[in-house]
N, C-alpha and C positions, 0 to 999 in steps of 0.2 A: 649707241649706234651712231656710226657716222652718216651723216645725213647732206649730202653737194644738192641744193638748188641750182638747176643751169635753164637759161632763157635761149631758145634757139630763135639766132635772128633781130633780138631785140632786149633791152633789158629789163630784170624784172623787178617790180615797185618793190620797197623793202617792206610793207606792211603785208604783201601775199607772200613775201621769202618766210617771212617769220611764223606767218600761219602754214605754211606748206611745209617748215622743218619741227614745228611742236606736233602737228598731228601726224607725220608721217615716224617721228622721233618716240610716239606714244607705243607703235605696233612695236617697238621693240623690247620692248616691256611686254607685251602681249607673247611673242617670243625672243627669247634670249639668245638664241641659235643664228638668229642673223645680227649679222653684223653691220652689212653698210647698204646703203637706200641711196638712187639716183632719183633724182626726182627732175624731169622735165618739162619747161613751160614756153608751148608754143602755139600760134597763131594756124588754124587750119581756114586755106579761102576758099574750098569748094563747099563748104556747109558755111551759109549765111544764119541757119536759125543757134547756129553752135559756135562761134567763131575761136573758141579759145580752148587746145587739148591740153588735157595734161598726164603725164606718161611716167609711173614711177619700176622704177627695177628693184627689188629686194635680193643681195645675196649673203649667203653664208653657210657653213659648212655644208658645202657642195647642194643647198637648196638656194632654188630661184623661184621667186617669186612676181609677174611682171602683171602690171594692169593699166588700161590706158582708158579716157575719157573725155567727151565734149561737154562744154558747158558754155551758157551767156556770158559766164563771168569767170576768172580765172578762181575765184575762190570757191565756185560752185561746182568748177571742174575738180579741183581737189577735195570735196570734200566726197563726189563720187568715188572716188579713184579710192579713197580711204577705205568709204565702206566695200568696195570689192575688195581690197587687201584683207580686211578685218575679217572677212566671212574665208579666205584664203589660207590667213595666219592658223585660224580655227580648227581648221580643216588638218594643215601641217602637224598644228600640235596634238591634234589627236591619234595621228599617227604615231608621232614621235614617242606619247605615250603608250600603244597600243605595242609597239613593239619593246618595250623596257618593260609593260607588264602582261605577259600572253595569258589571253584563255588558256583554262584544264576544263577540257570538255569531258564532263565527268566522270575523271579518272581520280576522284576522291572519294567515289559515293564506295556505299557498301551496299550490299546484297543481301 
């Protein structure tokens, strides 16, 4: 999966670049169908108890995937941001599943 870290506004430490492209670089493995991950890290000033969002986009074959997040700390924003992805990814692939294997609502049984 290709994975762009971008800092709006400001630049961002390389020890939360590096944690924000291993875990967001994890979901893709979780599904295989996306391809590339935006992951955004910026500074929000109307929330003092939140000051730092982070905003990741998921796409690939024509599925999008977007979740965004406050946190004290930017690393705590991402790891939010993750677990809404991960319960998302879930969600995806079980469709994805669900349509490659259909119910036979019992059109097997016998009488």
């Amino acid at each position: 999966m290709d994975v762009a870290v971008i800092g709006c506004k400001e630049v961002v430490p390389d020890e939360v670049r590096s944690v924000a492209h291993a875990k967001v670089a994890r979901l893709g493995r979780l599904a295989p169908v996306l391809e590339q991950a935006e992951v955004r890290l910026s500074e929000a000033h109307d929330r003092p108890d939140a000051p730092y969002v982070c905003e990741v986009v998921l796409v690939g074959h024509g599925h999008r995937l977007r979740a965004r997040a406050a946190a004290a700390e930017l690393v705590a924003a991402v790891d939010l941001v993750v677990d809404k992805l991960e319960h998302q990814v879930e969600r995806l692939k079980g469709k994805l599943l669900a349509r490659s294997h259909p119910r036979h609502h019992g059109a097997h049984r016998l009488a």
